[in-house]
C-alpha positions as CSV (number, residue, x, y, z in Angstrom):
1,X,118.6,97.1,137.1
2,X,116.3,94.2,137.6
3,X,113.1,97.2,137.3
4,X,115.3,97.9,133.3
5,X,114.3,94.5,132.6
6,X,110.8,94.2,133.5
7,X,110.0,97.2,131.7
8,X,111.6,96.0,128.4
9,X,109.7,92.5,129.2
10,X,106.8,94.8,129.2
11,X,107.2,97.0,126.0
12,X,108.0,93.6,124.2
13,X,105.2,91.9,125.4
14,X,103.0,94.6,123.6
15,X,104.9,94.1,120.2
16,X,103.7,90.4,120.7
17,X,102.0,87.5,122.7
18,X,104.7,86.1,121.1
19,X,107.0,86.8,123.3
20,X,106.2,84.5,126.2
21,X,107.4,81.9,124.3
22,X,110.8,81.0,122.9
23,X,111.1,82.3,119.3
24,X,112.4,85.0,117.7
25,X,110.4,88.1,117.4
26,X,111.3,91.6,115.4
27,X,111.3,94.8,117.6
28,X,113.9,96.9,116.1
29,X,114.1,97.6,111.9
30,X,116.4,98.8,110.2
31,X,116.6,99.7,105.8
32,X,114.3,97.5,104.2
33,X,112.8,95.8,107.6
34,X,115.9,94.2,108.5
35,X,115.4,92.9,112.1
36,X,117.9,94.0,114.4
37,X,118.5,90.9,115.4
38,X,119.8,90.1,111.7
39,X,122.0,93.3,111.2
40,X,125.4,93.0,110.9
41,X,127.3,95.9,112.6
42,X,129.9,97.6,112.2
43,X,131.3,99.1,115.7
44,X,131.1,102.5,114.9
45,X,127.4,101.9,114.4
46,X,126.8,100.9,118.2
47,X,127.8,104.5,119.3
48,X,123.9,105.4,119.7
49,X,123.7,102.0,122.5
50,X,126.8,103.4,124.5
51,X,129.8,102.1,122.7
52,X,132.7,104.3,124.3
53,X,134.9,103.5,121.5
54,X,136.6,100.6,122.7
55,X,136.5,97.1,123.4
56,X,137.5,95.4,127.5
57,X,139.0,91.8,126.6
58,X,137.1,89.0,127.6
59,X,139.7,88.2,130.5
60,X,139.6,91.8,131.8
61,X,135.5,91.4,131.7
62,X,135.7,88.5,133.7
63,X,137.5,90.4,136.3
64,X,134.7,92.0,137.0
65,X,133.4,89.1,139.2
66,X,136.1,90.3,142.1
67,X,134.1,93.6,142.5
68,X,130.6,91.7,144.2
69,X,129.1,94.1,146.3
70,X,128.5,92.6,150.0
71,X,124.8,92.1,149.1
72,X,125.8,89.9,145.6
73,X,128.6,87.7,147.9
74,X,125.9,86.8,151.0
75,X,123.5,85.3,148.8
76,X,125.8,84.0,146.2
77,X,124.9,85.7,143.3
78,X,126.9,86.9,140.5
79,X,127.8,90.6,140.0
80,X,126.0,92.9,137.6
81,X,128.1,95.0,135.6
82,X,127.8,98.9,136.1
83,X,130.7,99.5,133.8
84,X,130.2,101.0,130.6
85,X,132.2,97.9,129.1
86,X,132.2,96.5,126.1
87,X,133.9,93.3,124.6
88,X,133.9,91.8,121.6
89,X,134.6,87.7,120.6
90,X,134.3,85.2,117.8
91,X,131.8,82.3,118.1
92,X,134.0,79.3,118.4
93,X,130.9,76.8,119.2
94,X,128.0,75.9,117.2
95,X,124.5,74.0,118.9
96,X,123.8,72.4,115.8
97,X,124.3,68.6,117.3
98,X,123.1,69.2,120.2
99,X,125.3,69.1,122.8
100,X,125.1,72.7,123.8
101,X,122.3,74.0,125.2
102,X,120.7,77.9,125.2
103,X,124.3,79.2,125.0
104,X,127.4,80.3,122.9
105,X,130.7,80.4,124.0
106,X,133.0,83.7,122.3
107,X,137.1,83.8,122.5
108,X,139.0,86.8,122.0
109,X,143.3,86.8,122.1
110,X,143.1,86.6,125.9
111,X,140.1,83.6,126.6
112,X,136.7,82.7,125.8
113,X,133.1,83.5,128.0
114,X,130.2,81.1,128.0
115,X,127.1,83.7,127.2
116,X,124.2,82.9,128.1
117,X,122.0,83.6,125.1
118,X,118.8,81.6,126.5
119,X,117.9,80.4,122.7
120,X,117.8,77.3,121.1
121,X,119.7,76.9,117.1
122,X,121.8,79.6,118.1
123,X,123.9,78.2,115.1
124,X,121.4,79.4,112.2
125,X,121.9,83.2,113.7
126,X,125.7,83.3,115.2
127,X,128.5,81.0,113.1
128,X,131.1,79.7,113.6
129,X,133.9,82.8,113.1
130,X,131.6,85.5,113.4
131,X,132.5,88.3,115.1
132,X,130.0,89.2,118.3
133,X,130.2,92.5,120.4
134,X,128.4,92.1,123.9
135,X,127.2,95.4,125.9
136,X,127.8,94.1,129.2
137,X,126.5,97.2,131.3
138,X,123.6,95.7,133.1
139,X,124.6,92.0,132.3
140,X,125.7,90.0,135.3
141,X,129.1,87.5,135.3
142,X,128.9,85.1,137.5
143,X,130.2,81.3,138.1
144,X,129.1,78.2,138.0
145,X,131.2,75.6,139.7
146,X,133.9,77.5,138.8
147,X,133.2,78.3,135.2
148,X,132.2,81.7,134.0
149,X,129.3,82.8,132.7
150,X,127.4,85.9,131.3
151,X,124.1,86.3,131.6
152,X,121.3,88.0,133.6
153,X,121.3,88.7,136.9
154,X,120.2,85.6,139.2
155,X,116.9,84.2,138.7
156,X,115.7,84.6,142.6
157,X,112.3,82.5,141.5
158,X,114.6,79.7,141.3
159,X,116.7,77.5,143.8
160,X,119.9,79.8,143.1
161,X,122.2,76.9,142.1
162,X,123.5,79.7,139.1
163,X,124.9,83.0,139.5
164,X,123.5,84.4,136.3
165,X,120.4,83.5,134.2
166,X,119.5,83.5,130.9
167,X,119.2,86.1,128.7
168,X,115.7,85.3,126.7
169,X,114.1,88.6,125.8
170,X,115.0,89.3,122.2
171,X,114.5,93.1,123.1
172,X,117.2,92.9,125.6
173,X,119.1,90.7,123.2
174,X,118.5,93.4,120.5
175,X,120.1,95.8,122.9
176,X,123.4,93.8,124.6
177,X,124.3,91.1,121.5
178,X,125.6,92.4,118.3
179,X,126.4,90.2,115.3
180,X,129.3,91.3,113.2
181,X,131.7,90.6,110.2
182,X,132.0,87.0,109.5
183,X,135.6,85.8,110.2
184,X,138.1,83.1,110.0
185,X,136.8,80.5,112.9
186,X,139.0,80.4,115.1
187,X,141.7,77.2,115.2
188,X,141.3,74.8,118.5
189,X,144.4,75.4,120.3
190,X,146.6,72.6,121.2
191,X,146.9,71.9,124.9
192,X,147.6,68.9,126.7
193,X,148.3,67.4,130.7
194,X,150.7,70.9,131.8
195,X,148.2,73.7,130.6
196,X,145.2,71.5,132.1
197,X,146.8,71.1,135.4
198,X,147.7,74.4,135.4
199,X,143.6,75.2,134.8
200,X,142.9,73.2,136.9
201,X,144.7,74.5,139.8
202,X,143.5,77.7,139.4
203,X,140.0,76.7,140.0
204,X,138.0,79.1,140.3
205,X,139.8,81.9,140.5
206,X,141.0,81.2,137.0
207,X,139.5,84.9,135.7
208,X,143.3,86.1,135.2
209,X,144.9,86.3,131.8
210,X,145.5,83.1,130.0
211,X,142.9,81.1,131.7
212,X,141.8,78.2,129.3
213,X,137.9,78.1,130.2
214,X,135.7,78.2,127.4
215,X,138.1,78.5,124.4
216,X,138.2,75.8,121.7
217,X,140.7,73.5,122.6
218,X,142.3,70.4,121.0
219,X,143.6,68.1,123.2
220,X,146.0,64.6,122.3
221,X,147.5,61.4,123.9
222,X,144.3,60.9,125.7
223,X,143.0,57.3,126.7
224,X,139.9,55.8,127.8
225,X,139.4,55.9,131.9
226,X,137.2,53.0,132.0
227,X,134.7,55.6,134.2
228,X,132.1,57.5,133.8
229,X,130.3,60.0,136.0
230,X,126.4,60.2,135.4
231,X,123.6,61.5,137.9
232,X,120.3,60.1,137.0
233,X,116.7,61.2,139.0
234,X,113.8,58.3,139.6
235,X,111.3,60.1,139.8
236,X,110.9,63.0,136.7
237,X,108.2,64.7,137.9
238,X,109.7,65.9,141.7
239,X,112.7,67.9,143.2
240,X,116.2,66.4,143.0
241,X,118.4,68.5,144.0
242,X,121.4,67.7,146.9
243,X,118.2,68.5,149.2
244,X,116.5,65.5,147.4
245,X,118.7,62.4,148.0
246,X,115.7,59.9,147.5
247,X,115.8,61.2,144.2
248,X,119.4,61.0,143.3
249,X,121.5,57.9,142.0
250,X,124.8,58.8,140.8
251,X,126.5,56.3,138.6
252,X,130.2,57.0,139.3
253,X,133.6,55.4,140.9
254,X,132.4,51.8,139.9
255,X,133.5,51.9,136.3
256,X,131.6,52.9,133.3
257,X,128.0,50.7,134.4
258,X,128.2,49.1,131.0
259,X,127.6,52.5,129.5
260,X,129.3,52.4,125.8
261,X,127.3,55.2,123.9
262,X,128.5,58.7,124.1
263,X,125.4,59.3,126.3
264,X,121.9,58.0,126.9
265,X,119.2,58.9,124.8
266,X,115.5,58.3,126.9
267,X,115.1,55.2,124.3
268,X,118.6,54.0,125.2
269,X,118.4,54.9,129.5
270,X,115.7,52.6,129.6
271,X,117.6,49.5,127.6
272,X,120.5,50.3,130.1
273,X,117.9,49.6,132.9
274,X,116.1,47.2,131.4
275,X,119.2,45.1,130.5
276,X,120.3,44.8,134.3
277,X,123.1,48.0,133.7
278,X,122.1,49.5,137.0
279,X,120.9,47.2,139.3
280,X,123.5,47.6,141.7
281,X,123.2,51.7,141.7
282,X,122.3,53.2,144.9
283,X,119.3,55.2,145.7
284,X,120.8,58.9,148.0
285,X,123.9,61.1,147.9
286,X,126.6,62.0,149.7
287,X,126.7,60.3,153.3
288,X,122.2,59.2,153.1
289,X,122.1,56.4,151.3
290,X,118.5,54.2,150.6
291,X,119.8,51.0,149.1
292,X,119.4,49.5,145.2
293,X,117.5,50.7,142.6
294,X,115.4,47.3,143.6
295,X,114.4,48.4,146.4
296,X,111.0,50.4,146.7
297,X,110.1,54.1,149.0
298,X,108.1,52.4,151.3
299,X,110.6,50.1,152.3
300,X,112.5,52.9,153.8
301,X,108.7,54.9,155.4
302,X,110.3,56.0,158.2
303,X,113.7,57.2,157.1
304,X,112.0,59.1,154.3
305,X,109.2,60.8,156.6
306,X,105.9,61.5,156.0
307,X,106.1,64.4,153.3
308,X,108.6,62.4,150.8
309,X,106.0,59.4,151.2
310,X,103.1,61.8,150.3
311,X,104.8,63.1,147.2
312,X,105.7,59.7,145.8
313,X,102.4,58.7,146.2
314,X,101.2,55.6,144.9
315,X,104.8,55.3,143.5
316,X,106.0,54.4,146.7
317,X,105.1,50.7,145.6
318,X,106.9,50.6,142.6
319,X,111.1,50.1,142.5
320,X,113.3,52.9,142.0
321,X,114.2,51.2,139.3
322,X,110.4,51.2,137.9
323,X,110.3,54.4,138.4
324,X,113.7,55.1,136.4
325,X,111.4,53.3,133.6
326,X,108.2,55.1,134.1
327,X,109.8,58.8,134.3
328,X,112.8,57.6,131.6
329,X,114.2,60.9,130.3
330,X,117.6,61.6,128.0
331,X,120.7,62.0,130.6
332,X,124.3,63.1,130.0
333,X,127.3,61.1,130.3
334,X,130.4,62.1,131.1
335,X,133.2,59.9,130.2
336,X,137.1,59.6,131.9
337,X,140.1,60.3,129.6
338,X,143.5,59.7,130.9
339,X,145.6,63.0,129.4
340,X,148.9,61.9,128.2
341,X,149.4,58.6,130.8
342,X,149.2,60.7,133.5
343,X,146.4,60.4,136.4
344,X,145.1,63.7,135.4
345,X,141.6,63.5,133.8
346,X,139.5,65.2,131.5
347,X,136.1,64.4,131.2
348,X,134.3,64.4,127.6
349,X,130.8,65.3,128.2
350,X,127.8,64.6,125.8
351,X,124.2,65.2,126.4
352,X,121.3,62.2,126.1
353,X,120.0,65.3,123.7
354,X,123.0,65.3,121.3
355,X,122.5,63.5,118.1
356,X,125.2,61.3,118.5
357,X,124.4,60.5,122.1
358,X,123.5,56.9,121.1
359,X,126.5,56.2,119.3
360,X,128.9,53.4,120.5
361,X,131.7,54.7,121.6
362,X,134.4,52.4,119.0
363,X,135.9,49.4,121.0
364,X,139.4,50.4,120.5
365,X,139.0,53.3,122.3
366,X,137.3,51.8,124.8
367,X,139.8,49.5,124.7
368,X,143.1,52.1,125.5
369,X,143.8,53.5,121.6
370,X,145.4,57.1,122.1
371,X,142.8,59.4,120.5
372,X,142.7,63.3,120.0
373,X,139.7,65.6,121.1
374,X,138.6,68.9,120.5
375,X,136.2,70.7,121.7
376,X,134.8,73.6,124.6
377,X,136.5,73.2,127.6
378,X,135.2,73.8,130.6
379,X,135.5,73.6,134.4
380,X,133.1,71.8,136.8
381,X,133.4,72.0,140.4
382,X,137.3,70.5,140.3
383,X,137.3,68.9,137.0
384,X,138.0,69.8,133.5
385,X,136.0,68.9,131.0
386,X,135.4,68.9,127.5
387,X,132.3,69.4,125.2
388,X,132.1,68.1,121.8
389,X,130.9,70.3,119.0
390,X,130.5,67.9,116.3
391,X,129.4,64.0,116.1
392,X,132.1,62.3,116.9
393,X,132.3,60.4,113.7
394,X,131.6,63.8,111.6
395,X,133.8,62.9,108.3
396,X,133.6,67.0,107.5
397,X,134.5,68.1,110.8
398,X,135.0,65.1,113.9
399,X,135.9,66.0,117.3
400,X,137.4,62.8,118.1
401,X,140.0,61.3,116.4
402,X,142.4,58.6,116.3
């Protein structure tokens, strides 16, 4: 399967230089030069790319995952589809704010799949209500933390922390992803602390029928946490991964670090550090631990060893918390929401990228006012959380409401 793939990276690589870079590029035409891309298709149509005639629901899909080969399960990878199976969804999320990234999420009458599209303004090509039909032979679904995903199969160039990657050659686009009739977008459904509990608890295993992961949701009652969870690297330009803990601070369990935008633009991480936010922040993960963002590499040589030393490099004389300034980047914030009164949480997630990220959060929220939220949910390694799809303060369209 992975040989299929090179070769159509090769043929489209002859249409166009182009294609080593993101954009999109023509390879199919169809009437009067319509790109392929840009058809919309009826399903009889997609008889001549293997459409048996009908469509596998998204949950049934999903299934797929319990058939990884032995090969697939020892190195963690997802499983790539065999099948001849087809499904078919309606966009229910839209990149235009930024908050998602290189991906759309479809819903059908039985759940939703994140697909991993591996383009950015999917919003201008795939709207909100549109129908899409995915030929998922040769695609691979796969979890991450517990949330499913379709995509490629696993990127084995990279550290492996997915089960699928992206799907960024338009030709195999062209032949897999199928735009369709415009429809009615889809209403978020109303859940609240039972069906998330009951998501929850599933964990991953939460492919069977009536799982909530990735649908549009809409969820009320909720109050502020007073936490956030936020994992921010020192040093931009060098691994930082769970391997990496002198490059790790995670600003979690000690309230919300004075944090009161929906996340952290690059302009507004460094005013958090500047202004004393994160002084206190710890340098390491899990049980290795450095000390305070005040504190500098070389005062911990020897726990570090030779090799971390040499790739800080003259860095090792600045602060962490220098660093943090030097390499500043846009970071994500999740924030804690209390469903219902209960302990359970859901966690509203916004990227430094978003272009509301720098928005203040308003003080009555912050301050315990019941609010409503709607949005993508999703499941992260135990938690739920929740994605917003428009600026918070949208008067057309907001996800959060009082």
């Amino acid at each position: 399967m992975k040989k299929l793939f090179l070769a159509l990276a090769a043929c489209a690589a002859l249409v166009s230089c182009q294609s080593l870079i993101e954009e999109w590029q023509p390879v199919f035409t169809f009437g009067d030069n319509e790109p392929a891309g840009m058809k919309i298709w009826e399903p009889d149509e997609l008889v001549e790319y293997g459409f048996p005639g009908t469509f596998t629901t998204i949950q049934d899909m999903k299934g797929q995952y319990d058939k990884k080969t032995t090969a697939e399960a020892s190195s963690t990878a997802g499983h790539v589809i065999t099948e001849n199976i087809w499904i078919k969804g309606q966009v229910v999320s839209d990149d235009r704010t930024g908050n998602l990234y290189r991906e759309i999420y479809l819903q059908d009458e039985t759940g939703g799949i994140d697909l991993k599209l591996g383009k950015s303004s999917l919003y201008s090509d795939y709207r909100l209500g549109q129908w899409v039909y995915v030929n998922c032979m040769d695609l691979c679904i796969g979890s991450y933390k517990g949330m499913p995903q379709l995509g490629l199969e696993q990127d084995h160039t990279s550290t492996n922390e997915y089960e699928t990657s992206y799907i960024d050659n338009q030709l195999v686009i062209d032949t897999h992803v199928f735009r369709g009739d415009y429809g009615t977008p889809v209403a978020p459904k109303a859940i609240g602390v039972t069906e998330i509990n009951a998501a929850i608890a599933a964990g991953s295993s939460a492919w069977n029928p009536g799982a909530l992961w990735g649908t549009f949701v809409e969820v009320s009652g909720l109050t502020y946490g007073n936490q956030i969870f936020a994992l921010v690297y020192p040093h931009g330009l060098l691994p930082h991964k769970k391997e990496n803990p002198e490059n790790r601070i995670f600003l979690s369990d000690k309230g919300t670090w004075g944090i009161t935008t929906w996340a952290m633009s690059k302009n507004k991480y460094v005013e958090y550090i500047q202004n004393g936010n994160f002084d206190s922040a710890v340098v390491g993960s899990g049980t290795t631990k450095y000390g305070t963002i005040l504190t500098r590499p070389v005062d911990y040589a020897a726990q570090l060893g030779p090799s971390v030393m040499t790739a800080f490099g003259a860095d090792t004389l600045l602060t962490f918390k220098e660093m943090m300034v030097k390499y500043a980047t846009a970071n994500y914030v999740s924030h804690y929401f209390k469903v219902g009164g209960t302990s359970t949480i859901l966690q509203v997630r916004s990227s430094g990228y978003a272009r509301f990220s720098d928005k203040e959060i308003p003080a009555d929220i912050l301050g315990g006012a019941s609010v409503k939220i709607k949005g993508i949910l999703t499941f992260y390694d135990g938690d739920a959380q929740i994605s917003l799809l428009t600026a918070p303060d949208d008067p057309d369209d907001p996800s959060v409401t009082k």
